[in-house]
Wavefront OBJ file of the C-alpha trace (Angstrom):
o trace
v 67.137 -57.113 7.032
v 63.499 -57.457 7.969
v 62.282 -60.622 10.349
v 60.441 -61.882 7.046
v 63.925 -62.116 5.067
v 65.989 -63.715 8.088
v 62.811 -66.543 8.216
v 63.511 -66.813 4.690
v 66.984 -67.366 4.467
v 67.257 -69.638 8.200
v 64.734 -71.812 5.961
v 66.922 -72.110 2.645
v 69.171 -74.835 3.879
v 65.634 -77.106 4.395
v 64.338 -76.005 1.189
v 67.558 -77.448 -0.553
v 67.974 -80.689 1.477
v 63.979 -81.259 0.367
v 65.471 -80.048 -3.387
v 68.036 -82.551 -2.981
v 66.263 -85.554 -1.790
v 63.830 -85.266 -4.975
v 66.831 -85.307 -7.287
v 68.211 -88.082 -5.435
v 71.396 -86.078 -4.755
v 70.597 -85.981 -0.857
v 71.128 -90.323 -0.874
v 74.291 -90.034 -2.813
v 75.464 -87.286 -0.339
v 74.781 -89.455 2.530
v 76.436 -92.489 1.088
v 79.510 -90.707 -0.089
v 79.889 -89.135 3.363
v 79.337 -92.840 4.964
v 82.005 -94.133 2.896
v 84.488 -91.463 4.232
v 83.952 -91.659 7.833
v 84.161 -95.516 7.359
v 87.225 -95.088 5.594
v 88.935 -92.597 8.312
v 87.838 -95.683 10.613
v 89.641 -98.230 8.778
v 92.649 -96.383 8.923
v 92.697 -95.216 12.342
v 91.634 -99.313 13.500
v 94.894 -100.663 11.242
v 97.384 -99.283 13.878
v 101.057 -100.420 14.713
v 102.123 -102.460 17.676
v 105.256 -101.378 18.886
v 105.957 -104.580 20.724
v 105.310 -106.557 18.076
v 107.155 -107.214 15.098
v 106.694 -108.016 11.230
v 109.729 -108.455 9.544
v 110.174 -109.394 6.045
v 113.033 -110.441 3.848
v 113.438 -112.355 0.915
v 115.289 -115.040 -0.294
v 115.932 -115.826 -4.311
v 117.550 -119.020 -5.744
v 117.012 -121.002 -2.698
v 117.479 -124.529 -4.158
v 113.891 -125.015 -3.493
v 112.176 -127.231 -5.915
v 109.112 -125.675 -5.893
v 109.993 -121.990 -3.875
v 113.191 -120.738 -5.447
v 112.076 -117.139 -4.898
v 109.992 -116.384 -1.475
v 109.171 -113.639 1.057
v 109.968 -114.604 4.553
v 107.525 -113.264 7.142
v 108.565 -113.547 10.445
v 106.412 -112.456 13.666
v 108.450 -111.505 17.143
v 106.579 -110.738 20.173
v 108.776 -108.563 22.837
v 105.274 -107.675 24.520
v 105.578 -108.784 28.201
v 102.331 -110.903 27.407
v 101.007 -113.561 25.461
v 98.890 -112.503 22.119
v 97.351 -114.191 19.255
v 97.879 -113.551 15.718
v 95.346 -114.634 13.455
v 93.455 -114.065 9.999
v 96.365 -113.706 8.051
v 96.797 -112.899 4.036
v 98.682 -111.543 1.600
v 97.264 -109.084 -0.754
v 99.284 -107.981 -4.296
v 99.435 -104.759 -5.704
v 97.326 -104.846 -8.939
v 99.683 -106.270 -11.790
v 101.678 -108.803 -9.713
v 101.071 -112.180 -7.991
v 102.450 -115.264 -6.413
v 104.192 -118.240 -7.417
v 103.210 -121.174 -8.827
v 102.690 -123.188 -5.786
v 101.330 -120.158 -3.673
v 97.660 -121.022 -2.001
v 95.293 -117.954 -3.479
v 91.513 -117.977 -2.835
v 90.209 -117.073 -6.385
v 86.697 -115.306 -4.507
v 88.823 -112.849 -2.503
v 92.163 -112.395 -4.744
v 93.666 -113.207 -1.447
v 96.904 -115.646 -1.011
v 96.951 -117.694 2.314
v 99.433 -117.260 5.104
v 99.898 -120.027 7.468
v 102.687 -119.688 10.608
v 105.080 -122.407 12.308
v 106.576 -121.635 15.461
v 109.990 -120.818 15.438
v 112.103 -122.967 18.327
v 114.515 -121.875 20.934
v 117.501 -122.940 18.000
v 115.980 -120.438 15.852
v 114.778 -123.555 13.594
v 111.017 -123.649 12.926
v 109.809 -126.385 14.628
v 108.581 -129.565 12.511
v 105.203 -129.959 12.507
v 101.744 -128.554 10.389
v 101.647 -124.624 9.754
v 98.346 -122.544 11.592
v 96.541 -119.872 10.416
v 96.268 -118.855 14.191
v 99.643 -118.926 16.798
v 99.988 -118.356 19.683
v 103.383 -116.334 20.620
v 104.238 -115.159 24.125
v 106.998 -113.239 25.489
v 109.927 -113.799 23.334
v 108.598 -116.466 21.101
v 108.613 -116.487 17.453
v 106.664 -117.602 14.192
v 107.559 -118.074 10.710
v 105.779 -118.028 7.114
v 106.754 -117.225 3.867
v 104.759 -116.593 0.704
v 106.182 -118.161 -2.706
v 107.045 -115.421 -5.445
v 107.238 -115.689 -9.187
v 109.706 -118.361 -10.085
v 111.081 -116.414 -12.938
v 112.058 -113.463 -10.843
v 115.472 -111.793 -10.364
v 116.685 -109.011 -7.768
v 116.090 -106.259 -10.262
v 112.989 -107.363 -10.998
v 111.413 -107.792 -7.277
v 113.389 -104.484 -5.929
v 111.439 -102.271 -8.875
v 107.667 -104.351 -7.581
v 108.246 -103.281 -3.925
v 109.062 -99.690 -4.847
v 106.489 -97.353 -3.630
v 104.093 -96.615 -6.532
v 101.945 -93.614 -5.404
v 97.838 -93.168 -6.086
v 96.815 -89.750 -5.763
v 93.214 -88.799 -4.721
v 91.345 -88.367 -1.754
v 94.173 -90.059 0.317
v 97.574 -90.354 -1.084
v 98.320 -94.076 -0.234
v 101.619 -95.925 -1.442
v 101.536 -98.978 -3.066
v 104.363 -101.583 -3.217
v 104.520 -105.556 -4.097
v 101.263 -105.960 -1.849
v 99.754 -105.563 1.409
v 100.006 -107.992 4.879
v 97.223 -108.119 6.643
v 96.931 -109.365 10.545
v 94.612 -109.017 13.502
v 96.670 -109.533 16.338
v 94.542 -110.693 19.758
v 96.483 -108.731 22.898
v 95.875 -110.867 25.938
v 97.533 -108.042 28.303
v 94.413 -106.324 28.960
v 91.784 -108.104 31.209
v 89.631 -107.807 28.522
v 91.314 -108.935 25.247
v 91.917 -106.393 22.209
v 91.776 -106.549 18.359
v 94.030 -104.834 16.578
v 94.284 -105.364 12.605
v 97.251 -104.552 11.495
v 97.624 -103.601 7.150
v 101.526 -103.832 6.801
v 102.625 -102.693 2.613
v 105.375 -104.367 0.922
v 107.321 -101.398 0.223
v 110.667 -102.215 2.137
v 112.625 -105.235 1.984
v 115.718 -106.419 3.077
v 117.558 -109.721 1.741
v 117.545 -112.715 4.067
v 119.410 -115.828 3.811
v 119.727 -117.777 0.900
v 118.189 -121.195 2.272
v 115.034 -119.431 4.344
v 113.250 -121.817 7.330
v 111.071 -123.870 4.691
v 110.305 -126.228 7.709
v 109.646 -129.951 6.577
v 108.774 -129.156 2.777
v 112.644 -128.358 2.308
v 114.551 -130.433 -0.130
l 1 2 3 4 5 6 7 8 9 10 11 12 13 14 15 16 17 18 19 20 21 22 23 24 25 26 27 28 29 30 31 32 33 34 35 36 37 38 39 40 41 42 43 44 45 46 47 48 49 50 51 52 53 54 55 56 57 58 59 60 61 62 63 64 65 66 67 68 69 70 71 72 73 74 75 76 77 78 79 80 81 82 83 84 85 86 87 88 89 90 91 92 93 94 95 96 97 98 99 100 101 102 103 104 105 106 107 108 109 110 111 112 113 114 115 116 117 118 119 120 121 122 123 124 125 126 127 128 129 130 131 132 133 134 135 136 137 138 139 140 141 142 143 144 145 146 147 148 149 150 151 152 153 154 155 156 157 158 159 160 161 162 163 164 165 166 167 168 169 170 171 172 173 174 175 176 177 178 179 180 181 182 183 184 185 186 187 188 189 190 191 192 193 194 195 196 197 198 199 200 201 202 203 204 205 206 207 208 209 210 211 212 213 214 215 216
């Protein structure tokens, strides 16, 4: 291959960006490939905290006037230091949603999540509910979100199953999606971690869950 032909072809890869930014194919090319190294981000930032625990339940037929079915959400921290969980909501899987009496925000399709602290007597502790808590080492919070009143165990055991979406990345879909950022004050400097946690596993709780003062 002669000097002239290797000049030619080292210069093909310019001549077909320049090719590609007249079509406008070079700005869809850049946004696509934005979108997917944000998106690796995203995933990689919504990480597990070993020390720190979400665990769900539910409770149906509670007696509850206005929550006879719920999901319990209950935070533990077994970290060694304080942290601060904050921002939360709840998220459902396209063809469900709350109960009646659930607080949504219609802009965002988001339902709100507000925590009491949970006591030494494993009672929540009377008092208003926080967005934001505070939990150090052993302490406890409580929420719960209100489900459809019509519900039945069949019926919320076949909306948590995982429901699979195949595509770029194979996610798994179940009732919805918990989302936290949890502050960790361990660190001189304090650390953000958001935290995405899917409703795809549920175990049943007790019958009358920690409804704090709204009980009854």
């Amino acid at each position: 291959m002669t000097p002239d032909q290797l000049f030619e072809l080292a210069l093909k890869p310019f001549q077909w960006i320049k090719w590609a930014k007249e079509q406008g194919i070079w700005d869809f090319l850049t946004a696509v490939s934005g979108f997917l190294i944000s998106s690796i981000l995203v995933v990689k930032w919504r990480k597990k905290i070993p020390e720190f625990s979400v665990y769900l339940t539910y409770s149906l037929n509670t007696g509850h006037k206005n929550y006879p079915n719920v999901l319990n959400i209950e935070l533990r921290n077994l970290m060694d230091a304080p942290l601060v969980v904050g921002r939360p909501n709840f998220r459902f899987t396209e063809g469900y949603t709350a109960g009646r009496y659930a607080h949504g925000n219609t802009a965002t399709g988001d339902f709100e999540i507000k925590f009491r602290p949970v006591g030494q007597d494993g009672q929540v502790v009377p008092g208003y509910s926080y967005t934001h808590v505070m939990l150090r080492h052993r302490e406890q919070a409580y929420s719960y979100l209100p489900l459809p009143d019509d519900w039945d165990e069949a019926r919320l055991l076949e909306a948590i199953k995982p429901k699979k979406r195949w595509g770029l990345f194979k996610t798994e879909k179940g009732l919805g999606t918990l989302f936290l950022n949890v502050v960790l004050l361990k660190e001189e400097k304090p650390r953000v971690v958001a935290m995405a946690v899917p409703i795809i596993r549920l175990q049943k709780g007790v019958v009358a869950p920690k409804l704090g003062r709204e009980w009854g």
